[in-house]
N, C-alpha and C positions, 0 to 999 in steps of 0.2 A: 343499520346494523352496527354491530361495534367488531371494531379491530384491537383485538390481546395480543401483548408480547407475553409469554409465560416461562418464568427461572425455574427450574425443579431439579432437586437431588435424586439423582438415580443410583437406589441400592444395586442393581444389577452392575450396572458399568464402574460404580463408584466415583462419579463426577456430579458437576451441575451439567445441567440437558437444558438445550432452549427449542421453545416450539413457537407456533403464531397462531393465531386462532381468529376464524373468521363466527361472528355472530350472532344469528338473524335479528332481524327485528320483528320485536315486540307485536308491532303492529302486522305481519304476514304470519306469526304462528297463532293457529285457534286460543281461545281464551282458556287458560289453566293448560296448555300442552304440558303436556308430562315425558315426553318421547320425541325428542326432537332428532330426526335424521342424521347422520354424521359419513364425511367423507372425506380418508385419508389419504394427504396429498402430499407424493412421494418424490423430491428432487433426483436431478442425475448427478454425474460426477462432477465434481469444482464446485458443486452448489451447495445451499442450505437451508434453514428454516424461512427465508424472506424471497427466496427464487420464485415461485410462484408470483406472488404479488409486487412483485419489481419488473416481471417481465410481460404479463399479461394485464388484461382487465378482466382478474377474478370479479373483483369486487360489483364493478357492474351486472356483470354474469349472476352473480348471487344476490344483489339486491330486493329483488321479489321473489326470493324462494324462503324457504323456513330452512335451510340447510344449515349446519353446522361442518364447519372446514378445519380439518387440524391440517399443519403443517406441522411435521418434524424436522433436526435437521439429525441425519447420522454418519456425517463425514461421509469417507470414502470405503464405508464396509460394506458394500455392498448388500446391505439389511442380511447379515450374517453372524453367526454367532465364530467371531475368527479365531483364529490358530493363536492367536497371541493373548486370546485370555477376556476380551471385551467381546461379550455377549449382545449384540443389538440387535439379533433375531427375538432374543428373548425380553429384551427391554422394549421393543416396539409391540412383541404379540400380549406379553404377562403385565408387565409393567406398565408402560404407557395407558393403556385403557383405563386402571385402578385407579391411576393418579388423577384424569381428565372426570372420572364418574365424580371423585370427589368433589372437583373443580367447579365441575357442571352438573350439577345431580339431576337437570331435566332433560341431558342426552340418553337417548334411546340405548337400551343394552339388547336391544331387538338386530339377530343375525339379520333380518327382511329390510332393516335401516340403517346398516351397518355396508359402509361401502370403499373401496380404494382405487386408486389410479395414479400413476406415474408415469414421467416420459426419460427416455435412453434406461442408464441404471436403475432409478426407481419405477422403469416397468418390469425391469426383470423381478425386483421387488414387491412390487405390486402383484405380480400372478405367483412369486414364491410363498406371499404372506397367505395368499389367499390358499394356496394349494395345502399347504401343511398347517392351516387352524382353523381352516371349515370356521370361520368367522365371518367373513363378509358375501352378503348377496350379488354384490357386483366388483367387475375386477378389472381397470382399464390399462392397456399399455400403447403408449405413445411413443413412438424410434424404439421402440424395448430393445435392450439385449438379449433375446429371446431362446439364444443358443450362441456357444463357444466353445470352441473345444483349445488345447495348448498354446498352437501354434499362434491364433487367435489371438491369444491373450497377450501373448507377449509381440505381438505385431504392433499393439497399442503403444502407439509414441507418448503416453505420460505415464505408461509406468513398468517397471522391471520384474524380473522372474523373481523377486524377495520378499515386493511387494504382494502381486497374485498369491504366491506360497503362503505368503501371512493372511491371507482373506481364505481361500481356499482351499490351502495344506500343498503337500507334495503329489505333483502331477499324475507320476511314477506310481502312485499309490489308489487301491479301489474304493478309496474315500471318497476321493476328488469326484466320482462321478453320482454321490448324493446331491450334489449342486447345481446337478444340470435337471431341468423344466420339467422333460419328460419322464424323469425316473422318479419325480413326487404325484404326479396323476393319480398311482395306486393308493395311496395315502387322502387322499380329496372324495367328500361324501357325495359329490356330482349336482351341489345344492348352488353352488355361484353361475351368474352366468361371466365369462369372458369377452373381452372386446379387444380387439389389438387394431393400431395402423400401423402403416411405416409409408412413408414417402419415396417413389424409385428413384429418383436423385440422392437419396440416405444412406453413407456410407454401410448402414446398417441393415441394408432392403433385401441382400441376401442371408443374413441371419434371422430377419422377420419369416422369408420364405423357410426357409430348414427348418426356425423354430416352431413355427406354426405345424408345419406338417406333422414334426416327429410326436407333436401334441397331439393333432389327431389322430396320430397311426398308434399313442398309446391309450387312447379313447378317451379324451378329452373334446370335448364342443368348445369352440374359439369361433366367434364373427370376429373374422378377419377379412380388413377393409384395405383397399391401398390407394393411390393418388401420386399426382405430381407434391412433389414436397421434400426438401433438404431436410438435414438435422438443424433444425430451426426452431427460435420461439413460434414467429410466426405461423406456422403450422400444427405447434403442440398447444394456442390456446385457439384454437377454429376447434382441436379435436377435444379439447374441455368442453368447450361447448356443445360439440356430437353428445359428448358420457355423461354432461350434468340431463341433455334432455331426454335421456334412456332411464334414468331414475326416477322409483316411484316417490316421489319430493312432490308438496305444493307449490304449482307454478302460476304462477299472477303474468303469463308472457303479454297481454297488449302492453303494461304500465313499466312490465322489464327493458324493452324497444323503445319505448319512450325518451 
């Protein structure tokens, strides 16, 4: 497989953007593929486009598959289009895809091959992208932030009421509750499937529970899984490896074990 660092100007945000890109090999996609799988792999907070692959053994994990892996990095917006004017909702759903088809012209533009997952923030990520672009077949969240409401937020010892306000807008205001999980269901063609965990040692295991629920109770289908398990790498690449083996991907598993 090959590993890409990738530099891109992004009209949206008006910056350089950096991503990484995982690339199957040659030898596991059919001869002349034209439609090569792809799955976007969403960092949490503090992290960015090299967290995946610094913290886990993606790479092994993907060796015998025909997958294609983007990693983004989009600071700390919460894959939001924020209050201060940088759009990363839209650079990740508009953007990002057009610049990668060009990049990669034999990634699949197939919704059925088209997938995402992320752990802490980029699973709340990961089910917002999915819910409002009816884009991707599969949707994975790992520790997600899956629900928060004020008080919540600003409980978070890294960051302050100026901060959240700038990703979110004002509390006080009936904007703020566009950005919570369950109030985007109604917008979702009911075509992705969901997968959530959360570990009950994870400061986040009572937010996985509320989140999940209020997902279901706005009718939404979520396999929601749970286990022993902290807010840890440790545990967010055992559960890559649950969501890469849920995807309709070529899998070569005795020579992947190997």
């Amino acid at each position: 497989m090959a590993f890409l660092q990738v530099e891109y100007h992004s009209n949206v945000l008006g910056m350089e953007r950096y991503l990484n890109v995982i690339y199957p090999d040659l030898a596991i996609m059919t001869e002349g593929e034209e439609d090569i799988p792809v799955l976007y792999l969403l960092h949490g907070m503090g992290g960015n486009e090299n967290s995946w692959r610094k913290r886990t053994a993606i790479e092994r994990l993907l060796r015998q598959t025909n997958l294609m892996v983007v990693m983004p990095s989009t600071d700390l917006a919460w894959y939001t289009n924020t209050q201060y004017g940088l759009d990363y909702y839209k650079a990740l759903v508009e953007e990002l895809p057009q610049v990668l088809r060009h990049l990669f012209p034999k990634m699949s533009r197939k919704r059925e091959k088209t997938f995402i997952a992320g752990l802490s923030m980029g699973g709340y990520g990961a089910f917002k992208l999915a819910l409002l672009s009816n884009q991707f077949a599969y949707a994975g969240s790992f520790s997600g932030a899956l629900d928060f409401d004020r008080q919540a937020l600003l409980e978070h010892a890294e960051a302050k009421l100026s901060y959240w306000q700038g990703i979110f807008g004002d509390f006080d205001q009936p904007d703020f509750a566009q950005h919570l999980l369950p109030n985007m269901v109604d917008q979702h063609d009911g075509q992705t499937t969901f997968y959530a965990w959360c570990g009950q040692e994870d400061y986040l295991f009572s937010a996985n529970q509320t989140g999940v629920a209020a997902l279901r109770k706005a009718g939404l289908s979520v396999d929601y899984q749970v286990g022993h398990g902290t807010h840890d790498w440790y545990y967010w690449e055992k559960q890559l490896e649950v969501f890469l083996e849920m995807l309709p991907i070529d899998y070569i598993k005795e020579q992947r074990l190997s």
